[in-house]
TINURO-472028 format. One line per 8 residues: their letters; for each residue x, y, z of N, C-alpha, C. Coordinates in steps of 0.02 Angstrom, whole numbers, plus 50000, padded with zeros to 5 digits. Atoms other than C-alpha are relative to their C-alpha. Last residue first. Layout:
BEGIN
A = X Y Z X Y Z X Y Z  ...
% end
This chain:
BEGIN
XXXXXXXX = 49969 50063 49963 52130 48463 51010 49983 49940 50017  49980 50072 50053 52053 48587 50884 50040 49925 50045  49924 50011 50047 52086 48735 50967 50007 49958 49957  50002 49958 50045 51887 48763 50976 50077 50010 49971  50050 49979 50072 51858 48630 51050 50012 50034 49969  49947 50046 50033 52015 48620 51177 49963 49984 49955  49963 49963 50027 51911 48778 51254 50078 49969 49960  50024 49946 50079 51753 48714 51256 50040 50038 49996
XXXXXXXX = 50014 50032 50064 51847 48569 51369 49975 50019 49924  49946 50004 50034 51923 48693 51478 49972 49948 49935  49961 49949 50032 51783 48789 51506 50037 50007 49956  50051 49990 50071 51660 48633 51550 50043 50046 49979  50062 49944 49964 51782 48585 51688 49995 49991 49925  50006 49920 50071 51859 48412 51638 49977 50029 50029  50076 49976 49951 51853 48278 51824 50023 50067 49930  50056 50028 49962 51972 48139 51759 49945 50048 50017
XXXXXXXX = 50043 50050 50057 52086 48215 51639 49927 49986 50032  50052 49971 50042 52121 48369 51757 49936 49975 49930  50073 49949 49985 52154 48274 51887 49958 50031 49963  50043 50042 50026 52283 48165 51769 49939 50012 50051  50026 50007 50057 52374 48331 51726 49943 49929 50005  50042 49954 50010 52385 48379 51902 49977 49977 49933  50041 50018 49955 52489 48195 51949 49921 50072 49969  50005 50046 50029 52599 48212 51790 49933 49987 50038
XXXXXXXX = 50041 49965 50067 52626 48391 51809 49977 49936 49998  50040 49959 49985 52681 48348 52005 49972 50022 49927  50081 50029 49958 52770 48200 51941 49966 50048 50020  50005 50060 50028 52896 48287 51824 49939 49980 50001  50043 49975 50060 52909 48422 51928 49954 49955 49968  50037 49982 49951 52996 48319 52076 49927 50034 49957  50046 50072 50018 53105 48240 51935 49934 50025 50065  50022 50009 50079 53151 48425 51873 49949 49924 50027
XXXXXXXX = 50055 49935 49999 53181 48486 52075 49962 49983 49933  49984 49953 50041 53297 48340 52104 49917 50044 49975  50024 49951 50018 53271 48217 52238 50019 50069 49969  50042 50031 49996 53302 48052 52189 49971 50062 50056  50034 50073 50063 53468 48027 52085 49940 50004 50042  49997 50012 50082 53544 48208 52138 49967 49949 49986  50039 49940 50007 53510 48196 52337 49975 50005 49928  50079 50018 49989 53555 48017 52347 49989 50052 49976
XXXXXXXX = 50034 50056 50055 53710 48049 52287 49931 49994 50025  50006 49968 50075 53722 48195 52400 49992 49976 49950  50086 49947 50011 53677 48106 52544 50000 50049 49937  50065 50008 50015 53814 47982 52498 49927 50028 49990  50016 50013 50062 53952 48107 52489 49943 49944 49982  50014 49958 50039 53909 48159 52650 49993 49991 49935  50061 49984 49976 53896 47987 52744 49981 50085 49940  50032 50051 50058 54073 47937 52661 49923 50029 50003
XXXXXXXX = 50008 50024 50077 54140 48075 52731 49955 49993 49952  50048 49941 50022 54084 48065 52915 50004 50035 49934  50083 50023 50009 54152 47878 52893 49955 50079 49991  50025 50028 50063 54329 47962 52850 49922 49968 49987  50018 49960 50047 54324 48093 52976 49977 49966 49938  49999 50012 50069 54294 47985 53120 49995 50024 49930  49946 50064 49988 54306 48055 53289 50017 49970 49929  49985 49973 50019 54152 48187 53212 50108 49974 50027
XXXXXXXX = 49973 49981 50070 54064 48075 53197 50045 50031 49977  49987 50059 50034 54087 47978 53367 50005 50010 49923  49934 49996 49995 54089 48154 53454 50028 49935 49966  49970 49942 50033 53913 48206 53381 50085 49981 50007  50031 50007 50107 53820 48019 53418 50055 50051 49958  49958 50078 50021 53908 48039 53608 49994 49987 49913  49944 49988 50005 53838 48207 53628 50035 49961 49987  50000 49935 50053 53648 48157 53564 50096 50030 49997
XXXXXXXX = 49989 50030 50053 53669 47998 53666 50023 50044 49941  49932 50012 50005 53709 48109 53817 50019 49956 49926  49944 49978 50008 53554 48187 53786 50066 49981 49980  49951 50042 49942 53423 48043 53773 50060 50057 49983  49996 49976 49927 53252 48121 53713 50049 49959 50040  50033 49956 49993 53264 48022 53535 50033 50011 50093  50044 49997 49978 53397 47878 53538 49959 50059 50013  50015 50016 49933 53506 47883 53406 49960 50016 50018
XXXXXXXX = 50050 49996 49973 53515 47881 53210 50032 49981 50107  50033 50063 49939 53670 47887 53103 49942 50024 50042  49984 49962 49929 53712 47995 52945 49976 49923 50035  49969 49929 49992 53690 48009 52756 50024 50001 50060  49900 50022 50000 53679 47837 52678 50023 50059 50038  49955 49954 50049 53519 47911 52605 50059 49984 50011  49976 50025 50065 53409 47751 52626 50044 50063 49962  49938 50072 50034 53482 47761 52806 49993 49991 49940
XXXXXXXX = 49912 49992 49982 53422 47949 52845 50049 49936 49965  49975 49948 50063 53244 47915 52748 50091 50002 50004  50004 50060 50039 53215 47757 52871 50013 50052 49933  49940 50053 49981 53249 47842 53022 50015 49978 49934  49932 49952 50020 53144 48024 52962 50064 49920 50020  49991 49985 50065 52997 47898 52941 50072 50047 49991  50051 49921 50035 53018 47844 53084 50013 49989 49941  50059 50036 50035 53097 47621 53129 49946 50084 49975
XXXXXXXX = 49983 50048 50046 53204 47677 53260 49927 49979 49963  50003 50068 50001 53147 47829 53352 49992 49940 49944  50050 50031 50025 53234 47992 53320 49962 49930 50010  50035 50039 49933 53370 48088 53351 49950 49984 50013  50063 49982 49967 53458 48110 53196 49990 49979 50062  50035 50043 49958 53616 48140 53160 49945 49994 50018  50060 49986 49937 53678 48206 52991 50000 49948 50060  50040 50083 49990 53833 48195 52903 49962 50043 50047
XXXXXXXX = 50019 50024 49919 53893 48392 52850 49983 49938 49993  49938 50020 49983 53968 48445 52680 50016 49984 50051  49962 49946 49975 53771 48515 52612 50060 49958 50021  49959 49951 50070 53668 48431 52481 50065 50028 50029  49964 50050 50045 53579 48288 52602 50048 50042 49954  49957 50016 49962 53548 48446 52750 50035 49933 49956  49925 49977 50018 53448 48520 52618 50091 49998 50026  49992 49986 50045 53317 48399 52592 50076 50050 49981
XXXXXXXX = 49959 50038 50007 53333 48352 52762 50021 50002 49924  49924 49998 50002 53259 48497 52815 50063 49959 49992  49988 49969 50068 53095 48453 52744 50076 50017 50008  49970 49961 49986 53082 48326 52896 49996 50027 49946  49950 50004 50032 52952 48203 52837 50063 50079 50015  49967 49963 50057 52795 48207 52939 50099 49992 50004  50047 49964 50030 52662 48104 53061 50042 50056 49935  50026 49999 50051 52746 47961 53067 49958 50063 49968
XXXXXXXX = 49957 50043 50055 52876 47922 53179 49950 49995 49936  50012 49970 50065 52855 48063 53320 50020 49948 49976  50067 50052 50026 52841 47975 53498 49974 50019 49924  50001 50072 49996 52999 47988 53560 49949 49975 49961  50010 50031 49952 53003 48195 53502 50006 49937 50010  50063 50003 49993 53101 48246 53353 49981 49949 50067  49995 50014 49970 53300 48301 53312 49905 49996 50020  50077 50005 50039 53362 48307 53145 49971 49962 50066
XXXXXXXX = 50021 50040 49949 53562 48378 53186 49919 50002 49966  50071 49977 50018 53673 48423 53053 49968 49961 50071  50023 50053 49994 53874 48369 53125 49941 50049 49988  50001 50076 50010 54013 48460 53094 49962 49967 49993  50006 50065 49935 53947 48618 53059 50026 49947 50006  49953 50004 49930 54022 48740 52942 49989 49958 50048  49969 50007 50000 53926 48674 52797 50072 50004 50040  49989 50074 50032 53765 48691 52843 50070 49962 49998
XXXXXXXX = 50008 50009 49930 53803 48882 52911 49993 49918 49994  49939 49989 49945 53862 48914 52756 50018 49966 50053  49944 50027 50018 53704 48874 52642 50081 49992 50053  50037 50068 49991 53605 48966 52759 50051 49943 49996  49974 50019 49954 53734 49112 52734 49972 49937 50014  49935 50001 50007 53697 49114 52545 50042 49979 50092  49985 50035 50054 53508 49094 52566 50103 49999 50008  50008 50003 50061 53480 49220 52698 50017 49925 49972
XXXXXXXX = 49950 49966 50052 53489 49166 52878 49969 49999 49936  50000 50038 50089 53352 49112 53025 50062 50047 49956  50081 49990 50045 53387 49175 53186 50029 49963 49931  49994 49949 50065 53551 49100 53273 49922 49998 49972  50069 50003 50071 53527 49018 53446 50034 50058 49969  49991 49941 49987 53707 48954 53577 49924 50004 49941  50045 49998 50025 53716 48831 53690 49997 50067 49969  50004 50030 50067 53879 48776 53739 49945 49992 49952
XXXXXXXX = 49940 49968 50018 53907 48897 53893 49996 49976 49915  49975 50048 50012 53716 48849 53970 50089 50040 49935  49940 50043 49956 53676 48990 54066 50050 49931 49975  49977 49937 49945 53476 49019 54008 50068 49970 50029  49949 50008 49989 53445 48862 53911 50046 50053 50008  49993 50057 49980 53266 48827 53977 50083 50014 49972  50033 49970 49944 53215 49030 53933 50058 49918 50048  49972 49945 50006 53285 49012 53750 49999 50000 50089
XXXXXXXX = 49951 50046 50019 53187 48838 53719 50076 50065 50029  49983 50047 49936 53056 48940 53802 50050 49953 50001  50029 49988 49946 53047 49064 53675 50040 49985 50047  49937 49975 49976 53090 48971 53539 50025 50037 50063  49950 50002 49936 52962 48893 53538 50055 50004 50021  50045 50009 49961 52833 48951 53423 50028 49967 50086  50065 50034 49990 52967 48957 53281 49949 50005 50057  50033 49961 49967 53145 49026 53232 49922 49953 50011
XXXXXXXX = 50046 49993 50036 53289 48964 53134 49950 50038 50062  49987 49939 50044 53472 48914 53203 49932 50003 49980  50064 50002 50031 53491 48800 53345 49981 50063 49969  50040 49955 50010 53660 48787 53390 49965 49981 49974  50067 50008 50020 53759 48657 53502 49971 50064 49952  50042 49941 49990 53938 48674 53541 49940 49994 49962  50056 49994 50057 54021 48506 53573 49972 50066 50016  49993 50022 50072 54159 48478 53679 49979 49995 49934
XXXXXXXX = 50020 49986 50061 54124 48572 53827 50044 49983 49938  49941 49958 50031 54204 48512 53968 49975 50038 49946  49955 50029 50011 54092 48367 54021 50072 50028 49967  49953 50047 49933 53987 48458 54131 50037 49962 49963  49954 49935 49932 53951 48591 53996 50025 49962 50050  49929 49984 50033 53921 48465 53856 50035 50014 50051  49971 50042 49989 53776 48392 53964 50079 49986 49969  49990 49991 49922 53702 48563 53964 50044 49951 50033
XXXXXXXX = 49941 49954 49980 53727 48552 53775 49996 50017 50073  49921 50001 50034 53629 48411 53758 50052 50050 50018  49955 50026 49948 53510 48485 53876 50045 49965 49980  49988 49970 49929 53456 48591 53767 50036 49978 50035  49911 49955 50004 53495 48477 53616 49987 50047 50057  49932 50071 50021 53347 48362 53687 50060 50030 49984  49973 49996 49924 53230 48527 53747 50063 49945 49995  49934 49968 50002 53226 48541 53552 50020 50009 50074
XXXXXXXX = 49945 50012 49930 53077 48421 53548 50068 50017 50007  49931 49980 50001 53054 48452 53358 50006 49963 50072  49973 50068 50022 52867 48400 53357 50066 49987 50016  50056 50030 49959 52829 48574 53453 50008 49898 49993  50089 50037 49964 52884 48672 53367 50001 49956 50034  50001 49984 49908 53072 48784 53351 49934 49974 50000  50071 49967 49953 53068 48781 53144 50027 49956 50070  50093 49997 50024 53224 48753 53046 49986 50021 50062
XXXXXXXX = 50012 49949 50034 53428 48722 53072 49946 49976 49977  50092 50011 50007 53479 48617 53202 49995 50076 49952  50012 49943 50010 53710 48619 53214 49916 49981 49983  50037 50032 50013 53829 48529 53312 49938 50046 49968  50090 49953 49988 53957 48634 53313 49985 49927 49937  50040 50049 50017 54152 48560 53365 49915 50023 49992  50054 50005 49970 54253 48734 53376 49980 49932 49975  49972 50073 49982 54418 48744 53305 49962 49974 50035
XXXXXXXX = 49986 50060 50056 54369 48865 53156 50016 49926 50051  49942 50044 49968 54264 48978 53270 50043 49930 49923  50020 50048 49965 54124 49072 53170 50093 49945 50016  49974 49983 49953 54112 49237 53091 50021 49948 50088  50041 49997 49933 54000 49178 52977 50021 50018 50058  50056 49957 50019 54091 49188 52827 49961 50018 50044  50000 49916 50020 54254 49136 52893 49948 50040 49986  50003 49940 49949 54160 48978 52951 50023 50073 50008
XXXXXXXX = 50071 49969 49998 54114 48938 52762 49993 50041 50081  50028 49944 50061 54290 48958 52714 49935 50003 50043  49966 49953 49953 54346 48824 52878 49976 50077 49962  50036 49997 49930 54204 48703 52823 50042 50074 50013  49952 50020 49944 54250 48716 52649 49982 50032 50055  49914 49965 49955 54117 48762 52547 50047 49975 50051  49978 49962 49922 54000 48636 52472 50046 50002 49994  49943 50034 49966 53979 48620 52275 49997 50019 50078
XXXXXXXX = 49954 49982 50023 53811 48695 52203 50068 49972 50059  49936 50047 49976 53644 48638 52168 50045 50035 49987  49956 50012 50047 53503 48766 52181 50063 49971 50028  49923 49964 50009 53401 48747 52344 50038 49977 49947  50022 49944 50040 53230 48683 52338 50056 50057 49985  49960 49967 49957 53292 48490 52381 49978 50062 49964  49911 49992 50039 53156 48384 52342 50064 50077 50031  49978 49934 50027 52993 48322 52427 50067 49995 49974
XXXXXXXX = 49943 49969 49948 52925 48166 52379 50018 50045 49993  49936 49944 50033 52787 48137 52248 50039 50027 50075  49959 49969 49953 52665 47989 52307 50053 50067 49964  49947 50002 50021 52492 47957 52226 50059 50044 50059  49959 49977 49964 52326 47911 52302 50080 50014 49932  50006 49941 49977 52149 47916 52231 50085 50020 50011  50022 49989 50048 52165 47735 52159 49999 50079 49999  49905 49976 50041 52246 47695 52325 49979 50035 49923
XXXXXXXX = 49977 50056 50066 52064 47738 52366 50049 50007 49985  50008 49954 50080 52060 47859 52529 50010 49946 49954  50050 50038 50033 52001 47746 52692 49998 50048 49936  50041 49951 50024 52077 47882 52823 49962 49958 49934  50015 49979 49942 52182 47700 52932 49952 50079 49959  50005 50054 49978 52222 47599 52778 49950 50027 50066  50039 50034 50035 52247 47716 52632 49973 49955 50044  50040 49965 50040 52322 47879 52725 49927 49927 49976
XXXXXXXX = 50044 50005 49935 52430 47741 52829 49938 50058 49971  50016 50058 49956 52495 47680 52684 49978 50028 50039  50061 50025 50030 52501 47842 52598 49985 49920 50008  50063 49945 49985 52597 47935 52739 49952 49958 49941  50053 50012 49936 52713 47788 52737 49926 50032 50023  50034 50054 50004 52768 47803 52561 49956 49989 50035  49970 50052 49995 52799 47995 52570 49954 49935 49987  49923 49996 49997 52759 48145 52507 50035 49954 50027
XXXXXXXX = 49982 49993 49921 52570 48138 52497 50100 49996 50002  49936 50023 49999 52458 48182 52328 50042 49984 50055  49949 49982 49931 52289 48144 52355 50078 50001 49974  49936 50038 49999 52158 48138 52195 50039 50040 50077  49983 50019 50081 51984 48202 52151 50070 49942 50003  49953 49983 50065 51971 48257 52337 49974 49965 49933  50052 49966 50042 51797 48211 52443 50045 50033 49955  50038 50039 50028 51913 48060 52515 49940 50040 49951
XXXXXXXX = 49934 50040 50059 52053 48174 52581 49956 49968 49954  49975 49935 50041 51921 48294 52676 50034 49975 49944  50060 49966 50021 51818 48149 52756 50033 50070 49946  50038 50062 50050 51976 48058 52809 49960 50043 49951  49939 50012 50041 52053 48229 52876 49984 49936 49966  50009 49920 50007 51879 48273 52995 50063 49977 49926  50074 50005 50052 51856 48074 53020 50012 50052 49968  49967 50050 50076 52060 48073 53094 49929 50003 49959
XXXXXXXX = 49961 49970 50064 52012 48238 53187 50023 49939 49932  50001 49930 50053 51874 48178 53256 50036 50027 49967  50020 50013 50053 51965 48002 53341 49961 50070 49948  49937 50043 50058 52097 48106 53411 49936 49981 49938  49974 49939 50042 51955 48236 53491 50033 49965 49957  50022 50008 50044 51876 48065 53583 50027 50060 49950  50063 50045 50007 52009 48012 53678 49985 50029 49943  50034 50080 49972 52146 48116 53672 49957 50003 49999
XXXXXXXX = 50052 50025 50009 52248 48280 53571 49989 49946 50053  50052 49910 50008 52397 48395 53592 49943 49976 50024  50045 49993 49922 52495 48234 53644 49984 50037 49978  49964 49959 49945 52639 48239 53491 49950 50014 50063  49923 50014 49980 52627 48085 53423 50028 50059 50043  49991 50058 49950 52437 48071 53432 50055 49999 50012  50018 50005 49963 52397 48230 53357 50002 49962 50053  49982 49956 49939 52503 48233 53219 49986 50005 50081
XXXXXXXX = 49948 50020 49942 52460 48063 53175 50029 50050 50058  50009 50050 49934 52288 48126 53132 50052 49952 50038  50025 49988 49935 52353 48290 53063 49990 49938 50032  50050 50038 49996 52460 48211 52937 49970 50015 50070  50003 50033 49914 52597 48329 52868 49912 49963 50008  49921 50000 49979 52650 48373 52671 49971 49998 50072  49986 50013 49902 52486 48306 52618 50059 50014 49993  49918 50013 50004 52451 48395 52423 50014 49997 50094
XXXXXXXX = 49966 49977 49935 52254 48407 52389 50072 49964 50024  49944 50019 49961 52181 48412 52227 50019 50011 50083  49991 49986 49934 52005 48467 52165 50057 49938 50029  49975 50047 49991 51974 48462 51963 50025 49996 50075  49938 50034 49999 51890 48636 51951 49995 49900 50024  49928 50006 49939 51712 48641 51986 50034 49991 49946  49927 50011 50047 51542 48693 51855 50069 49999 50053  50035 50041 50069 51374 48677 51953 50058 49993 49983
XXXXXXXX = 50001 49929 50071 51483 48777 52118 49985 49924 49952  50051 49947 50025 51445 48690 52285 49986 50045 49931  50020 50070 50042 51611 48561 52257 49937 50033 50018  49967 50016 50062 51733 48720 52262 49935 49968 49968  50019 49935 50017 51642 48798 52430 50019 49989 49916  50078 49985 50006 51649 48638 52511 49971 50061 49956  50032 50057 50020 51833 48615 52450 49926 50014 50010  49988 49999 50066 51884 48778 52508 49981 49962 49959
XXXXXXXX = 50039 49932 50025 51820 48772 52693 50008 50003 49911  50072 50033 50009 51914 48590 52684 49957 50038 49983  49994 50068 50068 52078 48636 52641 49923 49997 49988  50014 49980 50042 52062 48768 52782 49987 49982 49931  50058 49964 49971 52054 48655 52900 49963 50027 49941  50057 50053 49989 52181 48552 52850 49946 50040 49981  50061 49993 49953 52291 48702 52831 49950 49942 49971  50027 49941 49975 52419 48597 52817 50002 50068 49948
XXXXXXXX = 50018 50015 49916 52372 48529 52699 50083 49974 50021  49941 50032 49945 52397 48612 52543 49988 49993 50056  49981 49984 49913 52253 48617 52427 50058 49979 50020  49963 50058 49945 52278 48586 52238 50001 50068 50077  49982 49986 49941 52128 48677 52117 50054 49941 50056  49984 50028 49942 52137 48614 51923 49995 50042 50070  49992 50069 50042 52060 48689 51759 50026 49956 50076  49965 50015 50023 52034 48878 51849 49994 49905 49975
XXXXXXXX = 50072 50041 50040 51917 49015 51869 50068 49934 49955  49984 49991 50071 52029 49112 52001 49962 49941 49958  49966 50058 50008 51939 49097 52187 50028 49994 49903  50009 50025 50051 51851 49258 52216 50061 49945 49993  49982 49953 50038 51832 49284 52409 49989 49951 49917  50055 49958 50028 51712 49201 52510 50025 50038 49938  50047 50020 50006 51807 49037 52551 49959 50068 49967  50013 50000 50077 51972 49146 52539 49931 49966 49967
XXXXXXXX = 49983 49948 50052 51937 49212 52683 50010 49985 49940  50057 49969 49996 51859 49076 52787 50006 50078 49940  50038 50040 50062 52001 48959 52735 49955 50053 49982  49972 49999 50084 52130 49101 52806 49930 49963 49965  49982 49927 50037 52039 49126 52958 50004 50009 49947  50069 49972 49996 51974 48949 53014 50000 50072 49942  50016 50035 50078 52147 48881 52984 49951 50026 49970  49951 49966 50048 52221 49026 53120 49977 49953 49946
XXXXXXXX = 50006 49904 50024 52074 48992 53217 50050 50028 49955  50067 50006 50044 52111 48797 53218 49980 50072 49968  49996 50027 50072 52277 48828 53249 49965 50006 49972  49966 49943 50029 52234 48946 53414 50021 49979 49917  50068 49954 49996 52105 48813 53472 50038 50058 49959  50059 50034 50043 52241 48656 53450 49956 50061 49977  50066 50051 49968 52367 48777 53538 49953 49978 49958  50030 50066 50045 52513 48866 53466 49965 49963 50049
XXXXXXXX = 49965 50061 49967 52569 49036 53548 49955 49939 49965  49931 49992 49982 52546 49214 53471 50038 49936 50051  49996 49998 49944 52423 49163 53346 50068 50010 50027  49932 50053 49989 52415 49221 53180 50007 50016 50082  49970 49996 49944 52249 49277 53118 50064 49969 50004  50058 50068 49937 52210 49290 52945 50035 50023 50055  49967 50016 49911 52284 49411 52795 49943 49970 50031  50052 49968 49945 52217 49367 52615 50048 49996 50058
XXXXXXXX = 49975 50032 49910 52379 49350 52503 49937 50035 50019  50050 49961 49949 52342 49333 52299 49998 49985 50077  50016 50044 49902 52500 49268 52206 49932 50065 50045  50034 49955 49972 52533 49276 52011 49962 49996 50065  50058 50033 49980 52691 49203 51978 49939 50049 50039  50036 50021 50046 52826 49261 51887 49940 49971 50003  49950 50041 50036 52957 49292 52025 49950 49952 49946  49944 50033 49990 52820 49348 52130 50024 49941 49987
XXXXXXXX = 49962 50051 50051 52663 49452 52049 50074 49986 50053  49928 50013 50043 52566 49520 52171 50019 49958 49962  49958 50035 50064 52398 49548 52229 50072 50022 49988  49939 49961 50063 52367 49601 52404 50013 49964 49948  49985 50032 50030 52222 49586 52539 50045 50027 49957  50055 50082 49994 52165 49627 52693 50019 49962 49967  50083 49999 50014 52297 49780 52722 49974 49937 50000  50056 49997 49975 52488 49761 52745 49920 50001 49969
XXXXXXXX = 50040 50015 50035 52654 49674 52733 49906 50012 50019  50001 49965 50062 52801 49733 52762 49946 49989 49959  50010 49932 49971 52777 49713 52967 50008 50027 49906  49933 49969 50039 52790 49520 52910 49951 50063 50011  50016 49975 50061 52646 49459 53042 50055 50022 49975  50025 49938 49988 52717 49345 53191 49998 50052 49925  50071 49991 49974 52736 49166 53196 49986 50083 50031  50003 49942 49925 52922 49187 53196 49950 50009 50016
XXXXXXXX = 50012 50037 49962 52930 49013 53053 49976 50066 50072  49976 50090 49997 52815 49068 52965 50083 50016 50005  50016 49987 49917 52701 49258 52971 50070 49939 50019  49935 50032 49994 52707 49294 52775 50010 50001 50094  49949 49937 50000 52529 49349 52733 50062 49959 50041  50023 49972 49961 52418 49190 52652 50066 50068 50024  49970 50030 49936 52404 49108 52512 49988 50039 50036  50040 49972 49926 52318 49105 52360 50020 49988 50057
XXXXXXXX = 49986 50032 49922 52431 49062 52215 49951 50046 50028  50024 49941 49947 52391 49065 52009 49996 49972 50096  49982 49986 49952 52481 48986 51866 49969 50048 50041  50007 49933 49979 52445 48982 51683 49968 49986 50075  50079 49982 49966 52537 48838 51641 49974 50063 50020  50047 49974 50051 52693 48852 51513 49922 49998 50039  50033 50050 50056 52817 48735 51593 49960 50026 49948  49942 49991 50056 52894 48905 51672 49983 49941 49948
XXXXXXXX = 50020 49964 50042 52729 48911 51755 50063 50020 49937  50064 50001 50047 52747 48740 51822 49998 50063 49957  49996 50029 50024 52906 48784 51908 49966 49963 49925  49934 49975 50028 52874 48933 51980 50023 49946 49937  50027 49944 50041 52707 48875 52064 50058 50015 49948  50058 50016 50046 52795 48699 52100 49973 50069 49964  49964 50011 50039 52960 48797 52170 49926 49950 49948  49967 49932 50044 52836 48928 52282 50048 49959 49923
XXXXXXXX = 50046 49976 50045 52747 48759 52343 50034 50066 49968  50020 50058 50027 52898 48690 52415 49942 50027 49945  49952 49997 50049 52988 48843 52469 49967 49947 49930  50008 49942 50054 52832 48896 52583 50037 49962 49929  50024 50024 50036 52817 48704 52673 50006 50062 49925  50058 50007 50009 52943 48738 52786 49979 49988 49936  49995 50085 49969 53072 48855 52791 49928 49977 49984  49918 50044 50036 53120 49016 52681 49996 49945 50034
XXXXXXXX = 49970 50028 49949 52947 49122 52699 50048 49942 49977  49925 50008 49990 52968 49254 52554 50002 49962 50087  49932 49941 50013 52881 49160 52470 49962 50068 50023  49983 49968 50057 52710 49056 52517 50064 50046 50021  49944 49989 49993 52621 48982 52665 50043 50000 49937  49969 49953 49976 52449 48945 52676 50062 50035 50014  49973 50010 49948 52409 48872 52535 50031 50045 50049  50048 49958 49926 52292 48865 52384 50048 49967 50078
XXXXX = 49960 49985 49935 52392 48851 52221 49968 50033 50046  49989 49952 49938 52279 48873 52076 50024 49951 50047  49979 50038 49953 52296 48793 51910 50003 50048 50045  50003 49920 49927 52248 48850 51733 50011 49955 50050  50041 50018 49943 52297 48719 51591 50006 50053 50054
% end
């Protein structure tokens, strides 16, 4: 079966949605599919072009997969108008370009936008692919949980993302909730819908000892670090460990805060904790230190605005369940990241945008070694029985293969004729 991968974000970006689709492409083609990506030039999380990467367009092969990158715009600050133009870009580019002649197409939304340019341009051609689309975030909650949007713009974007999900073949979505509210509030046929959760994209391997992994990093052994590792946006509300750690500093500093990765606001997250003694930012790390830095922390932190509880699934929890840390989130009771944390056993929840809760949450786990423990070795059970990279597979061949039943191209079928199949 042929299969294209249409998304904007692809290897070698290391957060986010890249890893996810890079271990499906990878994955699948080690199944035996013949595999093809369209993405875009590596900009995620620093929102600024990879300087190794130039001209309009580039084929490559990476790590067995064959990947075509159109460049687009990439804005230098995130606004509804600057997204849109950055969806606009990419769709609009690959909309004209040659699209590989394949048995299935899966969109990744995000790019919404671009999802859609691709789709109209799919379901115009006499002979289409089987037309997928894979929700890892939900613009029309997006919009409402984090204020970008009101009045009438909200309702447009939920018709704009209805209207796109419903002219699929099939939806895949990564959580429960996203396809409850997908089926109830965008009007897609459960019949349309299936769920495949994400999984952890990091090979399994024992965590390091906290004090080993801080040797590696050059990092305090008697330090208390609270530790955020991913994207700096906008959902995040990282002004909350800001002043977490501002609220360290008047109490002595007992907690050292870091926020490790990079994003669209870092910036100002940088600018707002000018002075603070217990605040400190690390850029993103390789793979091996990543790992590390996980494990030196006491405490993982999963920290999102008051009003985030549905529009997306932390991905960084995927690797924060594997690593020798309990998590905390900060979150409102009853999210989707609340209700993932407790069925992993992994950590405790407090109140979104409440500092002192945030320092109180970190000194209560880390007061208790044996409950912060138990919390680890649960998230790692969990991790193993329910997301593993094979059972994640699994369903993603299971979900493409019954696209391709339902909507045959003429190609593939005169070409299971003539095998005899």
């Amino acid at each position: 079966m042929r299969i294209t991968l249409i998304g904007l974000n692809y290897k070698p970006e290391v957060t986010g949605i890249a890893p996810y689709t890079a271990d499906v492409a990878e994955g699948l083609s080690e199944r035996g599919y013949d595999i093809h990506v369209v993405t875009g030039f590596p900009h995620y999380p620093q929102w600024a072009p990879d300087p190794r990467y130039a001209g309009p367009t580039i084929e490559e092969t990476v790590d067995g997969v064959h990947v075509t990158r159109h460049r687009h715009y990439v804005p230098g600050s995130m606004t509804v108008t600057q997204r849109a133009h950055l969806e606009l870009s990419f769709g609009s580019r690959v909309a004209r370009s040659r699209i590989p002649a394949s048995d299935v197409v899966v969109c990744v939304s995000p790019a919404l936008v671009a999802t859609g340019l691709v789709m109209a341009r799919l379901k115009a051609q006499p002979l289409r692919p089987a037309l997928g689309v894979w929700v890892q975030d939900l613009y029309s909650r997006g919009v409402i949980e984090t204020g970008t949007m009101h009045g009438p713009s909200v309702g447009a974007t939920g018709n704009l993302e209805s209207g796109i999900l419903r002219a699929a073949d099939g939806v895949a979505v990564i959580h429960q909730r996203f396809a409850d509210h997908v089926r109830t509030a965008l009007h897609v046929p459960e019949s349309k819908l299936s769920v495949i959760p994400n999984w952890t994209h990091m090979p399994h391997q024992t965590p390091m000892s906290r004090d080993h992994a801080r040797d590696l990093l050059g990092w305090s052994r008697d330090s208390v670090i609270a530790l955020h590792a991913g994207n700096m946006g906008l959902k995040q509300g990282l002004e909350n460990v800001v002043e977490a750690a501002r609220e360290s500093d008047r109490r002595g500093g007992p907690v050292q805060f870091v926020l490790m990765g990079d994003g669209n606001q870092r910036q100002m997250l940088e600018e707002l904790g000018a002075g603070i003694s217990c605040l400190k930012f690390v850029r993103s790390l390789p793979e091996k230190e990543f790992r590390a830095a996980l494990d030196a922390a006491n405490v993982l932190l999963v920290n999102e605005l008051p009003e985030v509880a549905e529009m997306a699934v932390p991905s960084k929890l995927t690797a924060y369940f594997g690593s020798g840390s309990p998590v905390l989130a900060a979150t409102a009771a009853g999210s989707v990241t609340d209700r993932e944390v407790r069925a992993a056993g992994a950590g405790i929840r407090v109140d979104p945008a409440n500092p002192s809760a945030m320092v109180e949450g970190v000194m209560d786990l880390v007061s208790d070694p044996v409950k912060s423990a138990m919390f680890v070795e649960s998230g790692n059970r969990y991790l193993r029985h329910n997301m593993s990279r094979d059972v994640a597979l699994d369903r993603f061949e299971e979900w493409v293969g019954t696209l391709a039943s339902a909507h045959p191209t003429r190609a593939r079928t005169a070409s299971s004729a003539r095998l005899g199949e």
